[in-house]
C-alpha positions as CSV (number, residue, x, y, z in Angstrom):
1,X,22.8,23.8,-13.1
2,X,22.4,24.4,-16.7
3,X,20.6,27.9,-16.7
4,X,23.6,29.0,-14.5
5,X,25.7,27.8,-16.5
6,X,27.9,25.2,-14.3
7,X,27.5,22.8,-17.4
8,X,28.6,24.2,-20.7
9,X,27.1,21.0,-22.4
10,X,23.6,19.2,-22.7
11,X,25.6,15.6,-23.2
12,X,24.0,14.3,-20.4
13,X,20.4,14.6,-22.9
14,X,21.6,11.5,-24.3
15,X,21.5,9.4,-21.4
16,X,18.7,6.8,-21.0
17,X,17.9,4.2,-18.6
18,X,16.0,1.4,-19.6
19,X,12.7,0.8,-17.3
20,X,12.7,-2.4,-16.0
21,X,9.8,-4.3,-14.3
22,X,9.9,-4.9,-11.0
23,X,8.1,-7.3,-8.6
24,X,4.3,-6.8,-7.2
25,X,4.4,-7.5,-3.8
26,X,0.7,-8.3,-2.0
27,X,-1.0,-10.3,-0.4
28,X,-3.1,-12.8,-1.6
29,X,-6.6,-13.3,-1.0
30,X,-5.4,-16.1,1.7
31,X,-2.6,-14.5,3.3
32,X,-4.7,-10.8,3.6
33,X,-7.4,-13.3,5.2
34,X,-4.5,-14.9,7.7
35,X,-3.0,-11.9,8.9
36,X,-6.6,-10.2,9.6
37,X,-7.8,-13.3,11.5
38,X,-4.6,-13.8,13.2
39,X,-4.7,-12.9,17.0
40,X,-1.7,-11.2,18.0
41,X,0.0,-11.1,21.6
42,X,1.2,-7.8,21.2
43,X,-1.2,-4.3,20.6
44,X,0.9,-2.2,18.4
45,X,0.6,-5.2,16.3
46,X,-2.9,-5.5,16.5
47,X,-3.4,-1.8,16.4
48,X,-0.9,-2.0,12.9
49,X,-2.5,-4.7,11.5
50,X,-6.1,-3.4,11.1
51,X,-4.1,-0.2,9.7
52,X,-2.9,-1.9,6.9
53,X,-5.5,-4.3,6.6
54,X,-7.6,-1.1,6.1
55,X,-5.3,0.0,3.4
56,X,-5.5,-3.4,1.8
57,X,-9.3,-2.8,1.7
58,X,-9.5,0.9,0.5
59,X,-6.5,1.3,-1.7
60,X,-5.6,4.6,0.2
61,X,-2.2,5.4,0.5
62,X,-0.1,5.7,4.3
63,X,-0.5,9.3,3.9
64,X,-4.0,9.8,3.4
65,X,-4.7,6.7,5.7
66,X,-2.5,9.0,8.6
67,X,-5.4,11.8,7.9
68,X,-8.4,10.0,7.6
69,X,-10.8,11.7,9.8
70,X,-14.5,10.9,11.1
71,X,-15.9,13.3,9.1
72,X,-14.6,11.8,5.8
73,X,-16.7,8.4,6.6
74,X,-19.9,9.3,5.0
75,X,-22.3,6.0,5.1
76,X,-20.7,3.0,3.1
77,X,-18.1,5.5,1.9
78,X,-14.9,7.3,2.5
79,X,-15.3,10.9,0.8
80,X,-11.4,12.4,1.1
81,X,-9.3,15.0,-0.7
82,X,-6.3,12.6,-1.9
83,X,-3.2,14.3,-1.1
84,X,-0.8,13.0,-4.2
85,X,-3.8,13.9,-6.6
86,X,-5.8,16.7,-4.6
87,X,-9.0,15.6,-5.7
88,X,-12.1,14.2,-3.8
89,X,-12.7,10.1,-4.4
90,X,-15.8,8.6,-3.2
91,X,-14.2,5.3,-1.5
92,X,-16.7,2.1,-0.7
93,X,-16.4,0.3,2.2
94,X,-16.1,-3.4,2.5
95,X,-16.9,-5.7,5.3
96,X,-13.4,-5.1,6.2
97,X,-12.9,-1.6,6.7
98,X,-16.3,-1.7,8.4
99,X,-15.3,-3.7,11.0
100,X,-11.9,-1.4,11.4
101,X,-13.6,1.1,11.7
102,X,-16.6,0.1,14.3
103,X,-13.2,-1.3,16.4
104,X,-11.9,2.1,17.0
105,X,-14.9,4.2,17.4
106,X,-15.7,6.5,20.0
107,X,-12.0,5.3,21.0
108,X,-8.5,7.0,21.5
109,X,-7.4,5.7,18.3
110,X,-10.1,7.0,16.1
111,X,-10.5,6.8,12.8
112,X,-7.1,4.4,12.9
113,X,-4.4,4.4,14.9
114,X,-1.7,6.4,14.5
115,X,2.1,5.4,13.6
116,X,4.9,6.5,11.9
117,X,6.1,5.5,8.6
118,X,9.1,3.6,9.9
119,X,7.7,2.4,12.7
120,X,4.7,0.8,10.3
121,X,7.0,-1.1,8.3
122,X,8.9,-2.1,11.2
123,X,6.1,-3.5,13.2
124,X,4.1,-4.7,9.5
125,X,7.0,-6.7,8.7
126,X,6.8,-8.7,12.5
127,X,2.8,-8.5,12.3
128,X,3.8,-10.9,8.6
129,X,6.3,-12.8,10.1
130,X,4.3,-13.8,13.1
131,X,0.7,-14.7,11.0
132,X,2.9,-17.1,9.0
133,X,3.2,-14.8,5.6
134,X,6.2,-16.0,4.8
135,X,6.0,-17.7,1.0
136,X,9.6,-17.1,-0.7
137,X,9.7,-14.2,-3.2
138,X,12.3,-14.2,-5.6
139,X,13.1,-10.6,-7.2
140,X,15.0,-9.6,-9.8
141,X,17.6,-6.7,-9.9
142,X,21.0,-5.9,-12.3
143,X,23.9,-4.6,-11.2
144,X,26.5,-3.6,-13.7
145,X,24.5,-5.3,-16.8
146,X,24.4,-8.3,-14.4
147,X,21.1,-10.1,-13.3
148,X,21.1,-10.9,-9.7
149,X,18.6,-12.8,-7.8
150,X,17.7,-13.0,-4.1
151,X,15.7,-14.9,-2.4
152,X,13.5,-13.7,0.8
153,X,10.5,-14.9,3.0
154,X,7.6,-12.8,1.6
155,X,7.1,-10.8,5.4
156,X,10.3,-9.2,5.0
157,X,9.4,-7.5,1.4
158,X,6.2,-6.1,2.9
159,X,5.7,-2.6,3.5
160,X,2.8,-0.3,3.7
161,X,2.8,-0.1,-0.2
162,X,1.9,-3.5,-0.2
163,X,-1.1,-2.4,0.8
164,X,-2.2,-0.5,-2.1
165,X,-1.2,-3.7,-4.4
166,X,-3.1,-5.6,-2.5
167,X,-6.1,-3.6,-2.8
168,X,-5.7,-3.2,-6.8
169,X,-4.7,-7.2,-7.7
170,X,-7.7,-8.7,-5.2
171,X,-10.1,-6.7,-6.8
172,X,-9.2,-7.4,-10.2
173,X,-9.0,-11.3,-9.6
174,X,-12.5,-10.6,-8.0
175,X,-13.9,-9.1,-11.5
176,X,-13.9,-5.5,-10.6
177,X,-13.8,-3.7,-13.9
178,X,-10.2,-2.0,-14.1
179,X,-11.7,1.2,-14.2
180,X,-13.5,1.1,-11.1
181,X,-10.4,-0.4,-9.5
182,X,-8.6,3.0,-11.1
183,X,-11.3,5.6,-10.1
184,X,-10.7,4.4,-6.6
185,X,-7.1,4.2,-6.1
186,X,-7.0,7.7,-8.5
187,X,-4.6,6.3,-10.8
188,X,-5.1,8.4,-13.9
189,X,-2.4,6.8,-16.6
190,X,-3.2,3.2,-17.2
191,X,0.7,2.5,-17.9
192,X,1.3,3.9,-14.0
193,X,-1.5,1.5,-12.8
194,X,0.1,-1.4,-14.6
């Protein structure tokens, strides 16, 4: 708008907006446990759990979890172009995504089942409610200068980010050096991985 010159003044330069923290929503090592053990009645839920439970255990994003192919499973490892960062990551393989992984082989669904965004955190959120993830969360947001807090059962805050969290605060609590926990997710500023 500047360069053609619908604003004759750079005023707006001086503007800043503080940063504020804002609430890590995952699982924890219990809960990601629960909701992978839990038996569900309906299939989309089953089929949306392992999704994200598969997330939870890789650190990959919804987007690169949409495009995971056979061919990027390579022994214990997941060897994938990341989209956001467009550059290979070797990815290990836990017990978890294993398992995933066996369970949709040589099936319709393989790799993982498919969904949309919106339908994931639709059905995610019912997958939570129905294992029983439902510890109250309290966040945190101003309006106006004004602090205002709310109140919700954690299943209704989780959505396929959550997975990612997950991924990066269980394996820190398990000692994995931060690092490591970085190389995998392919955060390459410490301050965005905080």
């Amino acid at each position: 708008a500047f360069e053609r010159d619908y604003i004759k003044t750079q005023t707006y330069k001086k503007f800043k907006a503080g940063e504020r923290e804002t609430e890590v929503i995952c699982l924890t090592l219990e809960e990601f446990v629960k909701l992978y053990e839990h038996k569900f009645k309906a299939k989309r839920h089953d089929r949306v759990r392992d999704f994200f439970v598969f997330g939870c255990s890789t650190g990959l994003r919804f987007s690169d979890l949409i495009s995971l192919e056979a061919s990027h499973v390579q022994g214990d490892f997941i060897v994938k172009n990341i989209q956001k960062t467009q550059e290979n990551h070797m990815i290990p393989l836990n017990k978890y995504s294993k398992e995933i992984l066996n369970k949709y082989k040589d099936t319709v669904y393989e790799t993982l089942p498919k969904v949309s965004h919106q339908k994931f955190n639709k059905y995610l959120k019912e997958c939570c409610k129905e294992a029983g993830i439902d510890t109250p969360v309290t966040i945190t947001r101003f309006s106006g200068g004004k602090r205002k807090h709310s109140t919700y059962p954690k299943h209704e805050l989780i959505t396929s980010h959550a997975a990612r969290k997950t991924f990066a605060t269980l394996s820190l609590l398990m000692g994995m050096p931060e690092r490591v926990v970085r190389n995998i997710t392919g955060h390459k500023k410490e301050e965005n991985f905080k």
